[in-house]
N, C-alpha and C positions, 0 to 999 in steps of 0.2 A: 086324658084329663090333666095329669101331673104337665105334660107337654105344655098344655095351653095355656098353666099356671106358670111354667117357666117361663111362656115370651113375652104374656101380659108384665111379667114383675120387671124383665129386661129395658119393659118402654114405659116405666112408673119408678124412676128414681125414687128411695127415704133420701130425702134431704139429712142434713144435719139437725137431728131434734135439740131446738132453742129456747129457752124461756122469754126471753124476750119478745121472740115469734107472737106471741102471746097476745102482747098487749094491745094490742088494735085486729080488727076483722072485717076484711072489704074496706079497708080505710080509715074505719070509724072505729072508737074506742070499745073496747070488749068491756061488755056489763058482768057477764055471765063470771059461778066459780073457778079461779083458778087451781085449789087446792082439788076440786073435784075431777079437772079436765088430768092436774098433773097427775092422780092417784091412777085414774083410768089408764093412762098411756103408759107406767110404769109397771101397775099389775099385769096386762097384756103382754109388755115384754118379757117379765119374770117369769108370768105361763109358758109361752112361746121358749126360751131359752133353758128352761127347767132340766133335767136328767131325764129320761124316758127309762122308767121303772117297767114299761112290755117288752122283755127279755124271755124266754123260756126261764124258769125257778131252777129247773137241774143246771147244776153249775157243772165247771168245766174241769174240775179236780187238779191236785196239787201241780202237773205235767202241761194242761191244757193253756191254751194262748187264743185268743180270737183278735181280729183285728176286722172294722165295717166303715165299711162308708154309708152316712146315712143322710137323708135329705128331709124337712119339714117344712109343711108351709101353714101357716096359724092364720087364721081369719080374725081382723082386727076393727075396731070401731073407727071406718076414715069411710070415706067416698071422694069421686074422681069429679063432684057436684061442688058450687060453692054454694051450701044452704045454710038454710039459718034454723034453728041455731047451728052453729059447724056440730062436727066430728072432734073429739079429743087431738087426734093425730093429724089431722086437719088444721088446727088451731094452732099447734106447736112445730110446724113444720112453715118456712118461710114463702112456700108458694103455695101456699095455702089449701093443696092437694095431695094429701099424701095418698101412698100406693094402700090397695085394698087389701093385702095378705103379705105375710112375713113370709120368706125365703131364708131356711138356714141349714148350708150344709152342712157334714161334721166331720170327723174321725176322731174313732172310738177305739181303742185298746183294753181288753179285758183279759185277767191272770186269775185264776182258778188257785186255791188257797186249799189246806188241809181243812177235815172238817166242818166242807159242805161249802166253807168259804169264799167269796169272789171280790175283785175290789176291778175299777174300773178308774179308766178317766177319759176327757174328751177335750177337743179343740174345734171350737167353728166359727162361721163370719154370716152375718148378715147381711145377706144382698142388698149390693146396694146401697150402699153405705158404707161409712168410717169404723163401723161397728164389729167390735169380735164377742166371741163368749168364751168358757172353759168352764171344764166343772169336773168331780171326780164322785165315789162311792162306793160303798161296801154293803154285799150282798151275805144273807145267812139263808140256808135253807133248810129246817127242821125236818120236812117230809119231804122223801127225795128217793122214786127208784119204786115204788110199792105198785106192784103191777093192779092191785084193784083198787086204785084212788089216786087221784090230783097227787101233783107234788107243790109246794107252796115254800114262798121265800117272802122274805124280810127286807129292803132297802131303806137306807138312807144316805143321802147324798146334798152335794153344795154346788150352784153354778154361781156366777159371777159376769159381768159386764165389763169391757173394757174399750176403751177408746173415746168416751166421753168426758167433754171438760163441764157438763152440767150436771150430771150426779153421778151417784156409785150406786149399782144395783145386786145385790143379793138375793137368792134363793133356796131357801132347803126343801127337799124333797124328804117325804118317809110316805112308804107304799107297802101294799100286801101284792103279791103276783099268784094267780093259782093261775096251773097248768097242764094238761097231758097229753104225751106224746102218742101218737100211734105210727105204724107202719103203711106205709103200701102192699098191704098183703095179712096174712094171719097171724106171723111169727115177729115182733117186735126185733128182734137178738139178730134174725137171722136176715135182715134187708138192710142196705144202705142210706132208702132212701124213707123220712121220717115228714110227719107234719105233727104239730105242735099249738092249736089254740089256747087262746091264753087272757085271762080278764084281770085287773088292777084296779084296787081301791086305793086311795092314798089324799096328802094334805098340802099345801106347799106355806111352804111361814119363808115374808119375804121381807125386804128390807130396803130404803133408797134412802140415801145420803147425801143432800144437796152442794152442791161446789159454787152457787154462784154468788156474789157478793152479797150482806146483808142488805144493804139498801133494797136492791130489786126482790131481795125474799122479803121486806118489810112494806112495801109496796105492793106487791102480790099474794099478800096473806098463806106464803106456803110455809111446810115444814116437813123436817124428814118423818118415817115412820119408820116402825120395824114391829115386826112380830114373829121375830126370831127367839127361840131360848135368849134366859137370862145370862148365863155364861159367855152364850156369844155375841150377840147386843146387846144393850138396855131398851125393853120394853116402851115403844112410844107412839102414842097414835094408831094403835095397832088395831083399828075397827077396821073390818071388811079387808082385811091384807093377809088371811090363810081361807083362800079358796081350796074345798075339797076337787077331787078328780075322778074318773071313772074312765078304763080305756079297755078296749077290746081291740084283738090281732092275732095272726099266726104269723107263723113260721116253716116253711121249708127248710130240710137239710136234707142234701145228697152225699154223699159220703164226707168231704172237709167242707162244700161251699153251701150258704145260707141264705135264704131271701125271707125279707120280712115285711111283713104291713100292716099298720096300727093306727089306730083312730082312737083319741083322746078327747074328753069333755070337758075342760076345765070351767065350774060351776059358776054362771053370771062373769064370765071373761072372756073366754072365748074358745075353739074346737081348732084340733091341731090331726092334719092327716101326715102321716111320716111311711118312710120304703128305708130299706138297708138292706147292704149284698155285705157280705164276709166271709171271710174264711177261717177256719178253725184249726190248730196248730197243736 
């Protein structure tokens, strides 16, 4: 499946997402909302490029080091049809065909902290495109290790967008992870090799900051939003911009090396399937 999701995305370039793109459809001028096409198409990538809070909760202690490569691919509101009414991502993209799914690989760095503590950060690109992300986080995990019950952790985190000269895109992550590990066999302590299910509730408050000249925003009735804490943006337009989430996944571990696979909901935006290999340090 992931295979077949690779070759498709390979031969469905993201063009450069445009605002201008916009303004006509099949040749004739676009009636429909632009504030609503441009919200859809931002939320979707905020989802998409967000932090992936399905980690195992037991953290890696003060000594531990992890390092993953990890891959996702989000399901987004386009098609390879030109209908009518379009597709948000459709609309905003110049041949008026954008690709049906997001491709985003990453590498992930995670340091294990006294105190249950973990902080994390990542670097990735979006296929197929001019497009990167980054994001970083810090993990707390209150219950941790109790051989008759879940262990369970605390995230919050930031990703960010970069490579576009049409907006700025922000998003914060804050999650609940419960988790518990079992063994291949009877004795927890005494096998190498572990598996790990693990389910995540959480919310994401996100943010887009327009770059492109007043005129074409005054002509297009758009504006930024955010619905980020007040400390860290000012509060604007922030209807429908913190979609909740729910994701379920495990985890293998054999002695250092890790495989992972998790499936996300992100609520009226869109499902996000992800794999990571790593190793443990």
């Amino acid at each position: 499946m992931l295979l077949s999701l690779i070759l498709h995305t390979a031969h469905a370039a993201l063009d450069e997402l445009r605002f201008d793109a916009m303004l006509d459809w099949q040749n004739n001028p676009y009636s429909g909302s632009y504030q609503n096409a441009y919200i859809k198409v931002t939320q979707q990538l905020c989802a998409a490029m967000a932090n992936s809070a399905l980690t195992p909760p037991k953290t890696y202690g003060f000594q531990g080091i992890g390092v993953d490569l990890q891959q996702s691919f989000s399901f987004i509101d386009s098609s390879s049809e030109l209908k009518d009414p379009p597709s948000s991502w459709s609309l905003m993209t110049e041949d008026e065909a954008a690709q049906r799914h997001l491709w985003i690989p990453e590498i992930q760095l995670r340091k294990g902290l006294p105190f249950s503590m973990e902080v994390g950060s990542k670097i990735g690109y979006i296929g197929n495109s001019k497009l990167g992300t980054y994001g970083a986080w810090g993990r707390i995990t209150p219950l941790e290790g109790y051989k008759e019950g879940p262990d369970l952790s605390f995230q919050i985190g930031y990703s960010g967008l970069v490579g576009s000269d049409q907006f700025a895109l922000g998003v914060m992550d804050i999650g609940m992870v419960i988790g518990k590990t079992f063994a291949f066999g009877p004795y927890v302590d005494l096998k190498s090799a572990h598996v790990t299910p693990m389910l995540t509730f959480g919310q994401l408050k996100t943010k887009s900051l327009l770059r492109i000249d007043n005129e074409l925003q005054e002509t297009m009735n758009i504006e930024n939003y955010s619905s980020m804490p007040q400390f860290i943006s000012p509060k604007i337009n922030q209807e429908n911009t913190s979609p909740n989430y729910i994701a379920a996944g495990v985890q293998i571990l054999n002695n250092d090396f890790r495989f992972q696979l998790n499936y996300r909901n992100t609520f009226g935006t869109l499902t996000t399937l992800s794999s990571s290999i790593g190793f443990l340090y």
